[in-house]
N, C-alpha and C positions, 0 to 999 in steps of 0.2 A: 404407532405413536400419534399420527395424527386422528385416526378412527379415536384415540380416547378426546384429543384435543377436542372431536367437534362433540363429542358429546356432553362438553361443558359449555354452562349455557354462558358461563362467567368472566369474560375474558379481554381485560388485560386481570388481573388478580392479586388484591394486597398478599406479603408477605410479610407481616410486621412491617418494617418501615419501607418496603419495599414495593411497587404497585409494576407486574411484570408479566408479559405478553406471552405465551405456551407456543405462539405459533412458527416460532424459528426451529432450526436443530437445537440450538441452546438460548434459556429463556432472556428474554430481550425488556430491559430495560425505559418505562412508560413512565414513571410518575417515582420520587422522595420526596417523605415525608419532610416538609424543613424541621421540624427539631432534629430533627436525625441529621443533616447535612450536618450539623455543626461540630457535630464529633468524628467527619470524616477530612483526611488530609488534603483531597483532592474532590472537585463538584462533579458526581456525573451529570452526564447528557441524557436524555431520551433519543435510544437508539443504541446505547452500550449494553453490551453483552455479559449476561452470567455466566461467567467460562466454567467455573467449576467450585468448588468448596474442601478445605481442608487437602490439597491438593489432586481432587480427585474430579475428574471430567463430566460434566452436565452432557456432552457432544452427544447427542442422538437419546440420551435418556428418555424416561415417561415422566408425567408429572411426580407420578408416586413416588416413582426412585429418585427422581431430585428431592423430593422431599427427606428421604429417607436419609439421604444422605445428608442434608442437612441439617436432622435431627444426631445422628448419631457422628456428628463431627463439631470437634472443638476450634478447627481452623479457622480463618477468616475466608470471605467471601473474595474470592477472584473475578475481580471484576475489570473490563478490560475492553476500550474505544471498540467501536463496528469494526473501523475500518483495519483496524491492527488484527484484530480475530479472523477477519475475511481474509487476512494479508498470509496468514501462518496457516490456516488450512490448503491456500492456493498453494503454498512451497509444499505443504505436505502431497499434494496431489501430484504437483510438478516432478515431484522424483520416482511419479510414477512413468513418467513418459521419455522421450529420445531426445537428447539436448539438441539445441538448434543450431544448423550445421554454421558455418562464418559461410560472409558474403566475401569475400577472399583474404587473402592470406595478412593483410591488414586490416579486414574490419570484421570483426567478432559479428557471430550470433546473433538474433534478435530472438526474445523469449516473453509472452506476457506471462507474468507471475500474481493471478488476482487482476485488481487495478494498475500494476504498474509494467512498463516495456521495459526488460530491461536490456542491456548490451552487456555480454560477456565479458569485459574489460578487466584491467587490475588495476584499482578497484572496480568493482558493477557500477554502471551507470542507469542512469534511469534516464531511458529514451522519452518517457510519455507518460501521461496520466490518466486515467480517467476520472470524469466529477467526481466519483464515488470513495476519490480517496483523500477525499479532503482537502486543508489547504496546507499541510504539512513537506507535501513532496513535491518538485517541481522539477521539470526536465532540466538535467544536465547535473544534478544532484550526483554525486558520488555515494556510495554503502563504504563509508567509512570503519564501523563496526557492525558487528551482527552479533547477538548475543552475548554482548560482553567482549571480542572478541576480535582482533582485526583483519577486516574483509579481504586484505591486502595477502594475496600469496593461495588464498585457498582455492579450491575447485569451486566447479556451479553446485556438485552432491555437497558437499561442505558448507558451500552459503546455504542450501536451502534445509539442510537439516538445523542450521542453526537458527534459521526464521522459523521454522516450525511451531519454537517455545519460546526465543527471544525475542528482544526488541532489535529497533535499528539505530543507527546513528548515521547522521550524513554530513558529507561538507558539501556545503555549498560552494559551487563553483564560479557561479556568475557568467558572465558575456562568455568566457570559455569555453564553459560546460554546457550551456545553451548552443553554442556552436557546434561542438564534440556531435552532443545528442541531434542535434538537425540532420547534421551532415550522412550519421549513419542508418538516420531514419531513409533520408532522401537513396542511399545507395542500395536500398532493398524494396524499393518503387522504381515505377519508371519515370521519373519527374525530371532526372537527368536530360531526357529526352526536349523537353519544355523549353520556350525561349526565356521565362524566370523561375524565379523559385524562391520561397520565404525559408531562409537558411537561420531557425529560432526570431531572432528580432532583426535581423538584417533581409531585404531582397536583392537580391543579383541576377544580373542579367547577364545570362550565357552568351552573347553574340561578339563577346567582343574578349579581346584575351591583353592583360589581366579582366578578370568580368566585373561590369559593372556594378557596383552601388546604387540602385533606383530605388530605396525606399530606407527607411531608419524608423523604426516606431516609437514612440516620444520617450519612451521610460527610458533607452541605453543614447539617445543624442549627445548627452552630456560628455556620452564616452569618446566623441569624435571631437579632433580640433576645429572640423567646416563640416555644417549640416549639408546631406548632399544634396 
C-alpha cells in the first residue's frame, strides 16, 4: 500500500469535492470544496477520516480499491472525526491483549485504550487524556453509553467490542469525577509516597491527618465556602 502511495507524485488528491491525503491506513481528510459543504449536515475538519463507503471498509485498502469501491457503491461516504477512528481501532486492538489486573480489591484496573486511561469501573471512567484526543473527553468523565448502549453492567470485552463501531456518550461528572480519576491514577504510582500531590484540581498535603488543602486551582474555588 504504501510502495503504491509513494509512487504518486500527487498527494493530497481531489476526489470530486473531496481533496484527500493516501498516506494514512484510511484516506485522511485535507481540503472541501465550499459549494459542497453546503449540502452536508455536519462541517468537516482537516484531519477526519474516510472510514469507508456504502458500509464497506477503506481500513488498509490501496488507492485503487478505494476507488473501486467507490465507484461501484450507491452508499454514502463514512466519514468520521481522527480522533473517534483512532479511538475504535485502539478498543479493537485492545481485545486483543490481557485486561488490566485492579490495583486492589477497591480500585479497578488501569488500561490505556487509544488516547484515553481508562479505569475499570461501573461505569468506565476516564483516568486521562491525551492532547490527541481533543477537547471532547476530560478526566473523570464517565462512558455513559457505548454504541447506543448502556456502559452500565457490561464487561471490559463488551465495552470495547461496542467502541469498535460505535460512538460514546459521557456524563460528566465534575469536581467528583476529577477526584474518582486523580485518586486512582495516584494509587497505581508511587506519589502516595510524596509529602503532596495534585489530587485532579485540589493539592494535599500528606503530613498531616485529616491532609491538608495547600492549593485550589482557580476554575473549582467557587466550589469551597473559604479559599485555602
Amino acid at each position: 500500500y504504501l510502495a503504491q502511495f509513494k509512487e504518486r507524485a500527487e498527494d493530497p488528491e481531489w476526489i470530486g469535492p473531496l481533496r484527500v491525503s493516501w498516506s494514512s491506513p484510511c484516506p485522511t481528510l485535507r481540503e472541501v470544496d465550499p459549494d459542497f459543504l453546503q449540502s452536508m449536515d455536519s462541517t468537516p475538519k482537516d484531519g477526519d477520516i474516510l472510514a469507508g463507503c456504502g458500509g464497506v471498509s477503506f481500513a488498509w485498502c490501496s488507492r485503487s480499491r478505494i476507488l473501486e469501491i467507490i465507484c461501484a457503491s450507491d452508499g454514502m461516504l463514512d466519514l468520521r472525526l481522527r480522533h473517534i477512528w483512532q479511538l475504535q481501532h485502539a478498543a479493537a486492538a485492545s481485545l486483543t491483549t490481557q485486561p488490566a489486573l485492579p490495583v486492589s480489591d477497591d480500585v479497578p484496573g488501569l488500561e490505556w485504550v487509544g488516547s484515553l486511561l481508562l479505569a475499570w469501573t461501573q461505569p468506565p471512567t476516564i483516568v486521562d487524556v491525551l492532547p490527541q484526543a481533543g477537547q471532547m473527553f476530560s478526566p473523570g468523565d464517565e462512558i455513559e453509553r457505548v454504541g447506543g448502549k448502556l456502559a452500565e453492567g457490561m464487561t471490559r470485552r463488551q465495552v470495547l467490542e461496542a467502541m469498535k463501531s460505535g460512538s460514546l456518550a459521557l456524563r460528566r461528572t465534575g469536581l467528583r469525577g476529577q477526584f474518582r480519576a486523580a485518586a486512582a491514577l495516584l494509587l497505581t504510582e508511587d506519589g502516595l509516597g510524596a509529602q503532596a500531590d495534585w489530587l485532579g484540581p485540589i493539592k494535599l498535603g500528606w503530613h498531616t491527618k485529616p491532609p491538608l488543602v495547600m492549593n485550589v486551582k482557580p476554575e473549582v474555588k467557587e466550589d469551597f465556602d473559604t479559599n485555602p
